[in-house]
N, C-alpha and C positions, 0 to 999 in steps of 0.2 A: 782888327789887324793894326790898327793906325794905333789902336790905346797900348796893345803889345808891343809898340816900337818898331812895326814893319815901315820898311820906307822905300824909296824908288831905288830897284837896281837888288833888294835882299828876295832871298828867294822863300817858296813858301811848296812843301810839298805835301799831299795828299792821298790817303789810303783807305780806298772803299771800292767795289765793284761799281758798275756801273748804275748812278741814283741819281738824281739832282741834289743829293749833300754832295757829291763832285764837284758842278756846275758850279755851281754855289761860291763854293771855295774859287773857282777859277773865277770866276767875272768876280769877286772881292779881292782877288790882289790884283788883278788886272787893271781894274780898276784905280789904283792906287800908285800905279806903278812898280811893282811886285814883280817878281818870276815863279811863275808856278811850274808845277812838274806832278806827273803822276806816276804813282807807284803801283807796281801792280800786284794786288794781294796771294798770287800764284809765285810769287818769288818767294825762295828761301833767305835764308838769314846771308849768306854770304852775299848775293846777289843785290837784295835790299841795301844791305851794308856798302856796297860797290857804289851806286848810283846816290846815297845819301851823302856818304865820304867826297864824292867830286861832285855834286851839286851845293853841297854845304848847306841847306836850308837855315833858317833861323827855327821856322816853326814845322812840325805836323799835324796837319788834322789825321784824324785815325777811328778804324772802327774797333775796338777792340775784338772782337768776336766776326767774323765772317763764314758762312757756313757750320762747319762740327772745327773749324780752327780757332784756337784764340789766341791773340796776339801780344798777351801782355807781356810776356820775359822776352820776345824777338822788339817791343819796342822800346822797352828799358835797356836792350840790350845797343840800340844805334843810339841813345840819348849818351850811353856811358861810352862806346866807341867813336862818334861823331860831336865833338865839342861844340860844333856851329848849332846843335840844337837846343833849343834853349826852354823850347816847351810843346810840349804834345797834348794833345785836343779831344777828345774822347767824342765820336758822335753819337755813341751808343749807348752811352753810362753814366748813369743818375747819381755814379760819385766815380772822383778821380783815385788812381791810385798815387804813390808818394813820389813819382816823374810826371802825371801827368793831371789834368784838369778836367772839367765837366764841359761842354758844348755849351752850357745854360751858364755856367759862371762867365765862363770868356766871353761870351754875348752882355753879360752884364756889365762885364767893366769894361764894353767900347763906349756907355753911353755918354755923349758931350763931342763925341770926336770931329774934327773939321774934315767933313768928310768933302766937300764943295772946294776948297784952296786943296786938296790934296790932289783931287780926279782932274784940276784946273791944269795940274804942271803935264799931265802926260800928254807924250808925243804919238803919234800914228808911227815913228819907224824905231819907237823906244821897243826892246825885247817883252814879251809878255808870258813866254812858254817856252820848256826844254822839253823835246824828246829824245830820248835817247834810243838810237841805233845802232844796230851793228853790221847791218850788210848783211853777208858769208862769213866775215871772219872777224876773226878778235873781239878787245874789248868795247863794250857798245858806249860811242860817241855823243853826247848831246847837243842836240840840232838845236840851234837857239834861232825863235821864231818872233817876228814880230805883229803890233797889232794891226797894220796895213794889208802884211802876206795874208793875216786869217779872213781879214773882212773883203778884202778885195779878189782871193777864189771864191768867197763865198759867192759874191755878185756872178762873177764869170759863170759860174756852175749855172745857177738859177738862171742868167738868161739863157743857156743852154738845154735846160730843163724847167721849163717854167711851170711846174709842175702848180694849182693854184687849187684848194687850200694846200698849204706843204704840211704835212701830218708822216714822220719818220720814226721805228722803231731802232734803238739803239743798247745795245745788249754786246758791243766790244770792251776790251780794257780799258781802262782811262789813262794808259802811258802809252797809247799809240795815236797816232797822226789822225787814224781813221777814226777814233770815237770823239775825239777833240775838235779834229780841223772837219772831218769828210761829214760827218753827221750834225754834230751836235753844233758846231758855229754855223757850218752852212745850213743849218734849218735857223736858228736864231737872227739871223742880220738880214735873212727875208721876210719875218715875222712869223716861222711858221711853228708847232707845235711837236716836242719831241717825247715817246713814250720808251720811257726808260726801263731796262729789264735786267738786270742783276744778274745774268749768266744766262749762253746761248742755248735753248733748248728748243729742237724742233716742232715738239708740241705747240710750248706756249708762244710763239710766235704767228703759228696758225690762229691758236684762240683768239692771240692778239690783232690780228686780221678781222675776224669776226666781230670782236667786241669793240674795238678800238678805232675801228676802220681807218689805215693809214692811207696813206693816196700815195708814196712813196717808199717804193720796198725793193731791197738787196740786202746780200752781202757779198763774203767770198763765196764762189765756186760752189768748195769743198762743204761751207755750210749749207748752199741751195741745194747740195745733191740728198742731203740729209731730210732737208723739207720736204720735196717731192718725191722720197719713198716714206716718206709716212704715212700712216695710214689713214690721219686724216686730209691729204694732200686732194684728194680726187670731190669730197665734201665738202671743200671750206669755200666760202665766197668770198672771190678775190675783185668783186667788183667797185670795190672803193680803190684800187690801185687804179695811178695811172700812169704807172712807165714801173718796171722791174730792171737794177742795173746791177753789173758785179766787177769787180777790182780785184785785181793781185795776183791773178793767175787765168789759164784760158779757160773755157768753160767748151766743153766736149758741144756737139750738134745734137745727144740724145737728151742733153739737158734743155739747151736753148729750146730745142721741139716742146718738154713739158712745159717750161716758162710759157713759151707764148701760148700754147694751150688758154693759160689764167689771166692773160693779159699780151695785147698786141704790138706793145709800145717797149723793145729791151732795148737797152743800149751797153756799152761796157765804157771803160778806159782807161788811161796811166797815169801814173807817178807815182812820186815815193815821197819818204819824210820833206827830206831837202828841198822838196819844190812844196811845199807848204799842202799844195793837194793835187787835184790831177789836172795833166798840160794837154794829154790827148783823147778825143772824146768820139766814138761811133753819135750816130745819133739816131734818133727812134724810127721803126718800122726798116733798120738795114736788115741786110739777107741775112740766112742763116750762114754762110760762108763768111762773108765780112765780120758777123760777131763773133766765131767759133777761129778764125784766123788772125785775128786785128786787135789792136788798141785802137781804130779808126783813126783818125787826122790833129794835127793842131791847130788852136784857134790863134784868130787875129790880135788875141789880148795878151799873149806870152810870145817870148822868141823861145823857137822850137828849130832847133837846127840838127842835121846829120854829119859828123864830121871824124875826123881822126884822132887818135890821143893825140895830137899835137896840136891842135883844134882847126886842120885846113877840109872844109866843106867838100865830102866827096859829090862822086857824080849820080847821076839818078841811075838807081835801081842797084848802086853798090851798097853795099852794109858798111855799117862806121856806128858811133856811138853816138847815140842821141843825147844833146847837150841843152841846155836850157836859160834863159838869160831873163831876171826883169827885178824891179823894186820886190817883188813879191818872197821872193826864193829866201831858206835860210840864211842867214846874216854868216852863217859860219858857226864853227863847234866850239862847247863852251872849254875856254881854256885851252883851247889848241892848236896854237898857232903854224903849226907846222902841216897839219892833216887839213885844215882851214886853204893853207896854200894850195896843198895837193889837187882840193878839191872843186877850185875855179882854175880855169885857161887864164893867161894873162892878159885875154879881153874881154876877161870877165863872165864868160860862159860856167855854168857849172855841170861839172862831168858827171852824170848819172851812171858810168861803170855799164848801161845795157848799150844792146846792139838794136839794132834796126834796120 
Protein backbone atom coordinates (compact mmCIF):
# COMPACT_ATOMS: atom_id res chain seq x y z
CA UNK A 1 0.00 0.00 0.00
CA UNK A 2 2.70 2.34 1.15
CA UNK A 3 4.74 1.43 -2.43
CA UNK A 4 1.22 2.42 -4.30
CA UNK A 5 1.19 5.81 -2.74
CA UNK A 6 -1.47 5.13 -0.03
CA UNK A 7 -0.84 7.56 2.81
CA UNK A 8 -2.75 8.70 6.18
CA UNK A 9 -6.15 10.00 5.82
CA UNK A 10 -6.65 8.01 1.60
CA UNK A 11 -8.98 5.67 1.65
CA UNK A 12 -8.73 1.98 0.53
CA UNK A 13 -11.85 -0.14 -0.36
CA UNK A 14 -12.27 -3.85 -0.47
CA UNK A 15 -14.45 -6.46 -2.25
CA UNK A 16 -14.73 -10.10 -1.17
CA UNK A 17 -17.14 -12.08 0.93
CA UNK A 18 -16.30 -12.78 4.08
CA UNK A 19 -12.21 -14.46 4.06
CA UNK A 20 -9.27 -13.32 5.73
CA UNK A 21 -8.19 -11.59 2.16
CA UNK A 22 -10.64 -8.92 3.92
CA UNK A 23 -8.93 -8.79 7.17
CA UNK A 24 -5.89 -8.63 5.67
CA UNK A 25 -6.73 -5.64 3.60
CA UNK A 26 -8.27 -3.93 6.76
CA UNK A 27 -5.27 -4.22 9.52
CA UNK A 28 -2.90 -3.15 6.10
CA UNK A 29 -4.23 0.12 5.67
CA UNK A 30 -5.17 0.56 9.20
CA UNK A 31 -2.10 0.11 9.86
CA UNK A 32 -0.64 2.77 7.89
CA UNK A 33 -3.11 5.15 8.47
CA UNK A 34 -5.52 4.42 5.70
CA UNK A 35 -9.45 4.36 5.61
CA UNK A 36 -10.87 1.29 4.75
CA UNK A 37 -14.28 0.42 3.75
CA UNK A 38 -15.98 -2.62 2.67
CA UNK A 39 -18.02 -3.45 -0.22
CA UNK A 40 -20.45 -5.63 -0.28
CA UNK A 41 -20.25 -8.17 -3.31
CA UNK A 42 -24.49 -8.42 -3.30
CA UNK A 43 -24.65 -4.82 -4.37
CA UNK A 44 -25.37 -3.89 -7.87
CA UNK A 45 -23.60 -1.68 -10.10
CA UNK A 46 -25.53 1.41 -9.00
CA UNK A 47 -25.24 0.82 -5.44
CA UNK A 48 -21.33 -0.10 -5.65
CA UNK A 49 -21.15 3.01 -7.74
CA UNK A 50 -22.95 5.17 -4.77
CA UNK A 51 -20.69 4.23 -1.93
CA UNK A 52 -17.34 4.22 -4.17
CA UNK A 53 -18.26 7.84 -5.78
CA UNK A 54 -18.49 9.30 -1.96
CA UNK A 55 -15.89 7.45 -0.30
CA UNK A 56 -13.51 8.06 -3.22
CA UNK A 57 -10.99 5.40 -2.52
CA UNK A 58 -7.58 5.57 -4.13
CA UNK A 59 -7.27 1.76 -4.40
CA UNK A 60 -9.62 -1.67 -4.67
CA UNK A 61 -8.71 -4.88 -3.70
CA UNK A 62 -11.29 -7.12 -5.53
CA UNK A 63 -12.28 -10.68 -6.18
CA UNK A 64 -12.90 -10.79 -9.64
CA UNK A 65 -15.24 -13.78 -9.56
CA UNK A 66 -17.49 -14.48 -6.41
CA UNK A 67 -19.89 -17.19 -6.71
CA UNK A 68 -21.50 -17.88 -10.56
CA UNK A 69 -20.95 -13.63 -10.66
CA UNK A 70 -18.08 -12.01 -12.26
CA UNK A 71 -17.08 -8.89 -11.80
CA UNK A 72 -14.98 -7.73 -14.37
CA UNK A 73 -17.10 -4.94 -16.52
CA UNK A 74 -18.95 -3.73 -12.98
CA UNK A 75 -15.27 -2.94 -11.99
CA UNK A 76 -13.87 -1.29 -14.94
CA UNK A 77 -16.97 0.20 -14.92
CA UNK A 78 -16.44 2.32 -11.11
CA UNK A 79 -12.57 2.76 -12.27
CA UNK A 80 -14.07 4.73 -15.62
CA UNK A 81 -16.94 6.41 -13.28
CA UNK A 82 -14.96 7.10 -9.95
CA UNK A 83 -11.72 8.96 -10.95
CA UNK A 84 -10.25 8.74 -7.31
CA UNK A 85 -9.53 5.04 -8.39
CA UNK A 86 -6.49 4.73 -9.50
CA UNK A 87 -5.94 0.96 -9.27
CA UNK A 88 -7.74 -2.28 -8.67
CA UNK A 89 -6.17 -5.42 -7.15
CA UNK A 90 -7.31 -8.73 -8.32
CA UNK A 91 -7.28 -11.52 -5.27
CA UNK A 92 -8.22 -14.03 -7.40
CA UNK A 93 -6.36 -13.89 -10.77
CA UNK A 94 -3.06 -15.00 -11.87
CA UNK A 95 -3.26 -12.09 -14.46
CA UNK A 96 -4.68 -8.68 -14.40
CA UNK A 97 -7.00 -7.35 -16.89
CA UNK A 98 -6.12 -3.78 -18.67
CA UNK A 99 -7.72 -1.56 -15.31
CA UNK A 100 -6.38 -3.82 -13.08
CA UNK A 101 -3.51 -5.86 -11.48
CA UNK A 102 -2.42 -9.19 -9.96
CA UNK A 103 -2.39 -9.71 -5.89
CA UNK A 104 1.10 -11.26 -6.60
CA UNK A 105 2.57 -8.27 -8.50
CA UNK A 106 1.20 -5.53 -6.02
CA UNK A 107 2.83 -7.55 -3.28
CA UNK A 108 5.89 -7.39 -5.31
CA UNK A 109 6.43 -3.89 -5.73
CA UNK A 110 5.83 -3.12 -1.76
CA UNK A 111 9.16 -4.63 -1.29
CA UNK A 112 11.76 -1.87 0.57
CA UNK A 113 8.73 0.03 2.03
CA UNK A 114 9.20 1.79 5.46
CA UNK A 115 6.65 0.12 6.93
CA UNK A 116 7.99 0.99 10.80
CA UNK A 117 8.08 5.23 10.24
CA UNK A 118 4.73 4.75 8.50
CA UNK A 119 2.66 2.50 11.65
CA UNK A 120 4.86 5.05 13.98
CA UNK A 121 2.67 8.37 12.89
CA UNK A 122 -0.92 6.77 13.69
CA UNK A 123 -2.95 7.88 16.19
CA UNK A 124 -5.67 5.72 18.51
CA UNK A 125 -8.41 8.54 17.64
CA UNK A 126 -7.06 8.98 13.81
CA UNK A 127 -10.24 7.43 11.59
CA UNK A 128 -9.51 3.86 10.48
CA UNK A 129 -12.97 2.53 8.97
CA UNK A 130 -16.23 3.75 6.96
CA UNK A 131 -19.40 2.01 7.22
CA UNK A 132 -22.01 3.10 5.51
CA UNK A 133 -25.63 3.19 6.95
CA UNK A 134 -28.80 4.09 6.12
CA UNK A 135 -31.10 3.67 9.13
CA UNK A 136 -34.91 3.39 7.59
CA UNK A 137 -34.39 5.99 5.11
CA UNK A 138 -32.38 7.52 2.38
CA UNK A 139 -29.17 7.42 1.17
CA UNK A 140 -26.64 5.30 3.32
CA UNK A 141 -24.32 7.67 5.29
CA UNK A 142 -20.64 6.71 6.24
CA UNK A 143 -20.00 6.18 9.88
CA UNK A 144 -16.39 7.05 10.09
CA UNK A 145 -14.90 5.02 12.91
CA UNK A 146 -11.92 5.19 14.63
CA UNK A 147 -9.04 2.99 15.93
CA UNK A 148 -9.73 3.62 19.90
CA UNK A 149 -13.85 3.13 19.25
CA UNK A 150 -12.86 -0.55 17.70
CA UNK A 151 -10.26 -1.71 20.24
CA UNK A 152 -11.71 -0.26 23.21
CA UNK A 153 -15.58 -2.29 22.75
CA UNK A 154 -13.61 -4.85 21.89
CA UNK A 155 -12.18 -4.82 25.62
CA UNK A 156 -15.57 -3.90 27.05
CA UNK A 157 -17.21 -6.93 25.36
CA UNK A 158 -14.63 -9.44 26.51
CA UNK A 159 -14.77 -8.42 29.97
CA UNK A 160 -18.35 -8.95 29.77
CA UNK A 161 -17.87 -12.12 28.05
CA UNK A 162 -14.91 -13.56 29.01
CA UNK A 163 -15.51 -16.26 26.92
CA UNK A 164 -11.59 -18.14 27.14
CA UNK A 165 -10.26 -19.81 24.30
CA UNK A 166 -12.47 -17.07 22.13
CA UNK A 167 -12.81 -19.26 18.83
CA UNK A 168 -15.85 -17.27 16.59
CA UNK A 169 -17.48 -18.08 13.28
CA UNK A 170 -17.89 -15.11 10.97
CA UNK A 171 -19.78 -15.55 7.77
CA UNK A 172 -21.55 -11.56 7.79
CA UNK A 173 -20.71 -9.00 4.94
CA UNK A 174 -17.58 -7.13 5.45
CA UNK A 175 -19.49 -3.51 4.89
CA UNK A 176 -21.20 -4.05 8.15
CA UNK A 177 -20.25 -3.00 11.82
CA UNK A 178 -21.13 -6.58 12.77
CA UNK A 179 -18.41 -8.50 10.70
CA UNK A 180 -15.74 -5.81 11.14
CA UNK A 181 -16.29 -4.24 14.76
CA UNK A 182 -18.78 -7.24 16.62
CA UNK A 183 -16.83 -10.27 15.29
CA UNK A 184 -13.85 -10.06 13.70
CA UNK A 185 -11.97 -6.99 15.76
CA UNK A 186 -13.68 -8.07 19.00
CA UNK A 187 -12.23 -11.70 18.65
CA UNK A 188 -8.74 -10.22 17.48
CA UNK A 189 -7.64 -7.55 20.30
CA UNK A 190 -8.37 -10.38 22.75
CA UNK A 191 -6.30 -12.78 20.98
CA UNK A 192 -8.68 -15.12 19.98
CA UNK A 193 -9.29 -17.07 16.76
CA UNK A 194 -11.86 -16.33 13.94
CA UNK A 195 -13.27 -19.00 11.25
CA UNK A 196 -14.24 -17.30 8.32
CA UNK A 197 -17.04 -18.57 6.18
CA UNK A 198 -17.97 -16.95 2.85
CA UNK A 199 -21.80 -16.90 3.06
CA UNK A 200 -24.45 -17.86 5.86
CA UNK A 201 -25.58 -21.33 5.49
CA UNK A 202 -27.22 -23.14 8.23
CA UNK A 203 -25.74 -26.32 7.44
CA UNK A 204 -22.13 -25.46 7.29
CA UNK A 205 -22.22 -23.59 10.43
CA UNK A 206 -23.44 -26.71 12.28
CA UNK A 207 -20.46 -28.61 10.61
CA UNK A 208 -18.48 -25.86 11.58
CA UNK A 209 -19.53 -26.41 15.31
CA UNK A 210 -18.47 -29.87 14.97
CA UNK A 211 -15.25 -29.66 13.25
CA UNK A 212 -14.10 -26.34 14.18
CA UNK A 213 -15.33 -26.23 17.67
CA UNK A 214 -15.93 -22.43 18.39
CA UNK A 215 -16.58 -21.56 22.07
CA UNK A 216 -18.42 -18.42 20.90
CA UNK A 217 -21.46 -18.58 18.71
CA UNK A 218 -24.49 -16.14 17.46
CA UNK A 219 -25.96 -14.30 15.14
CA UNK A 220 -29.13 -12.52 14.30
CA UNK A 221 -32.42 -14.02 15.38
CA UNK A 222 -33.54 -14.64 11.98
CA UNK A 223 -30.35 -16.73 11.09
CA UNK A 224 -30.62 -18.89 14.53
CA UNK A 225 -34.11 -19.62 13.60
CA UNK A 226 -32.79 -21.22 10.40
CA UNK A 227 -30.05 -23.42 12.47
CA UNK A 228 -32.21 -24.90 14.88
CA UNK A 229 -34.81 -26.22 12.18
CA UNK A 230 -32.21 -27.91 10.63
CA UNK A 231 -32.03 -31.04 10.46
CA UNK A 232 -28.83 -31.42 11.77
CA UNK A 233 -29.70 -29.01 14.67
CA UNK A 234 -30.81 -31.84 17.25
CA UNK A 235 -27.29 -34.00 16.24
CA UNK A 236 -24.67 -31.60 16.34
CA UNK A 237 -22.42 -31.19 19.54
CA UNK A 238 -22.62 -27.83 20.75
CA UNK A 239 -20.45 -28.63 23.58
CA UNK A 240 -17.47 -26.46 22.70
CA UNK A 241 -19.72 -23.33 22.92
CA UNK A 242 -19.72 -21.37 25.91
CA UNK A 243 -22.37 -18.59 25.85
CA UNK A 244 -24.77 -18.47 22.47
CA UNK A 245 -25.51 -14.48 21.91
CA UNK A 246 -27.89 -12.48 19.28
CA UNK A 247 -28.17 -8.82 18.01
CA UNK A 248 -30.53 -6.81 15.94
CA UNK A 249 -33.71 -7.88 16.71
CA UNK A 250 -35.76 -9.87 19.61
CA UNK A 251 -35.43 -13.35 19.47
CA UNK A 252 -39.17 -15.14 20.11
CA UNK A 253 -39.10 -17.48 23.90
CA UNK A 254 -39.57 -20.70 21.29
CA UNK A 255 -36.15 -20.05 20.09
CA UNK A 256 -34.35 -19.01 23.33
CA UNK A 257 -35.85 -22.49 24.71
CA UNK A 258 -33.93 -24.37 21.64
CA UNK A 259 -30.74 -22.27 22.31
CA UNK A 260 -30.38 -23.03 25.79
CA UNK A 261 -31.36 -26.60 25.14
CA UNK A 262 -27.34 -26.58 23.21
CA UNK A 263 -25.90 -24.33 25.64
CA UNK A 264 -26.87 -22.68 29.27
CA UNK A 265 -25.18 -19.44 29.01
CA UNK A 266 -27.27 -16.82 26.15
CA UNK A 267 -27.09 -13.39 26.40
CA UNK A 268 -28.40 -10.64 23.87
CA UNK A 269 -27.77 -6.93 23.28
CA UNK A 270 -27.70 -3.38 21.53
CA UNK A 271 -26.29 -1.03 19.27
CA UNK A 272 -26.01 0.14 16.09
CA UNK A 273 -23.11 1.34 13.63
CA UNK A 274 -22.64 4.70 15.26
CA UNK A 275 -21.71 3.40 18.70
CA UNK A 276 -18.96 1.34 17.11
CA UNK A 277 -20.59 -1.89 18.91
CA UNK A 278 -22.94 -2.68 21.54
CA UNK A 279 -23.71 -0.34 24.79
CA UNK A 280 -26.34 -2.64 26.27
CA UNK A 281 -25.68 -6.11 27.35
CA UNK A 282 -28.26 -9.02 29.26
CA UNK A 283 -25.72 -11.12 30.70
CA UNK A 284 -25.51 -15.05 30.93
CA UNK A 285 -27.76 -17.55 32.55
CA UNK A 286 -30.86 -14.28 32.59
CA UNK A 287 -34.46 -15.58 32.20
CA UNK A 288 -36.02 -16.54 29.38
CA UNK A 289 -38.39 -13.23 29.82
CA UNK A 290 -35.57 -10.80 30.25
CA UNK A 291 -33.83 -12.32 26.91
CA UNK A 292 -36.99 -12.51 24.83
CA UNK A 293 -38.03 -8.77 26.18
CA UNK A 294 -34.76 -6.85 26.70
CA UNK A 295 -31.50 -5.48 25.39
CA UNK A 296 -30.62 -5.93 29.13
CA UNK A 297 -28.68 -3.01 30.97
CA UNK A 298 -25.69 -0.55 30.21
CA UNK A 299 -22.43 -0.92 31.31
CA UNK A 300 -20.25 1.31 33.53
CA UNK A 301 -17.83 1.83 30.48
CA UNK A 302 -20.18 3.92 28.06
CA UNK A 303 -22.75 6.82 29.09
CA UNK A 304 -25.99 5.34 28.38
CA UNK A 305 -28.75 7.78 28.97
CA UNK A 306 -32.71 7.82 28.37
CA UNK A 307 -33.71 11.26 27.25
CA UNK A 308 -35.97 13.49 24.91
CA UNK A 309 -35.07 14.64 21.42
CA UNK A 310 -34.02 17.74 23.13
CA UNK A 311 -31.67 15.72 25.11
CA UNK A 312 -33.47 16.50 28.84
CA UNK A 313 -33.24 12.96 30.86
CA UNK A 314 -36.73 11.64 31.29
CA UNK A 315 -38.14 9.93 34.52
CA UNK A 316 -38.00 6.29 35.22
CA UNK A 317 -40.16 3.95 33.58
CA UNK A 318 -40.96 6.75 30.78
CA UNK A 319 -39.96 6.06 27.26
CA UNK A 320 -37.56 8.62 25.61
CA UNK A 321 -34.61 7.83 23.31
CA UNK A 322 -31.71 6.12 24.25
CA UNK A 323 -28.69 8.31 23.64
CA UNK A 324 -25.07 7.45 24.03
CA UNK A 325 -21.98 9.49 24.79
CA UNK A 326 -17.95 8.51 24.98
CA UNK A 327 -14.50 8.68 23.10
CA UNK A 328 -15.60 5.34 21.47
CA UNK A 329 -18.78 6.40 19.37
CA UNK A 330 -18.48 7.41 15.61
CA UNK A 331 -16.54 10.57 14.92
CA UNK A 332 -19.44 11.49 12.61
CA UNK A 333 -20.28 10.91 8.88
CA UNK A 334 -18.01 11.11 6.11
CA UNK A 335 -18.60 14.43 4.55
CA UNK A 336 -21.43 15.60 6.39
CA UNK A 337 -21.43 18.12 8.09
CA UNK A 338 -24.87 18.77 8.44
CA UNK A 339 -26.33 15.04 9.29
CA UNK A 340 -23.09 14.87 11.67
CA UNK A 341 -24.77 17.94 13.61
CA UNK A 342 -28.12 16.34 13.53
CA UNK A 343 -26.71 13.44 14.98
CA UNK A 344 -25.02 14.49 18.43
CA UNK A 345 -27.17 16.73 21.32
CA UNK A 346 -25.27 19.84 21.77
CA UNK A 347 -23.64 18.02 24.93
CA UNK A 348 -22.54 15.83 22.86
CA UNK A 349 -24.72 12.81 23.41
CA UNK A 350 -25.43 10.92 20.28
CA UNK A 351 -29.00 10.34 19.16
CA UNK A 352 -29.50 6.58 18.34
CA UNK A 353 -33.26 7.64 16.71
CA UNK A 354 -34.60 4.27 19.19
CA UNK A 355 -36.89 4.37 22.10
CA UNK A 356 -36.65 2.71 25.31
Amino acid sequence: LLAAGIRPGDRVATLPPPHPDFYVTFLAAASIGAIWLGLNPRYQLDELGYVVSDARPSLIFARATIGDRRYDAELAALAERCRSVQRIVLLDRETGGPRSETFERFLDAGAGADLESASAGVRPEDPCLIVYTSGTTGRPKGAVINHHGLVHVARVQHAIWPVSPLRVINNLPINHIGCVGDITCDTLVPGGTIIFQEQFDPGAMLAAVERDRPTFFGHVPTALQLIVNHPDWDRTDFSSVQIIIWEGAAAPPALIEKLRAKCDQLANAYGMTETVGSVTFTFAADSIEILADSVGWPVPEYGVRIATTEGVPVAAGEPGEIQVKGDFVTTGYWEREDATRELFTAGGWLRTGDLA
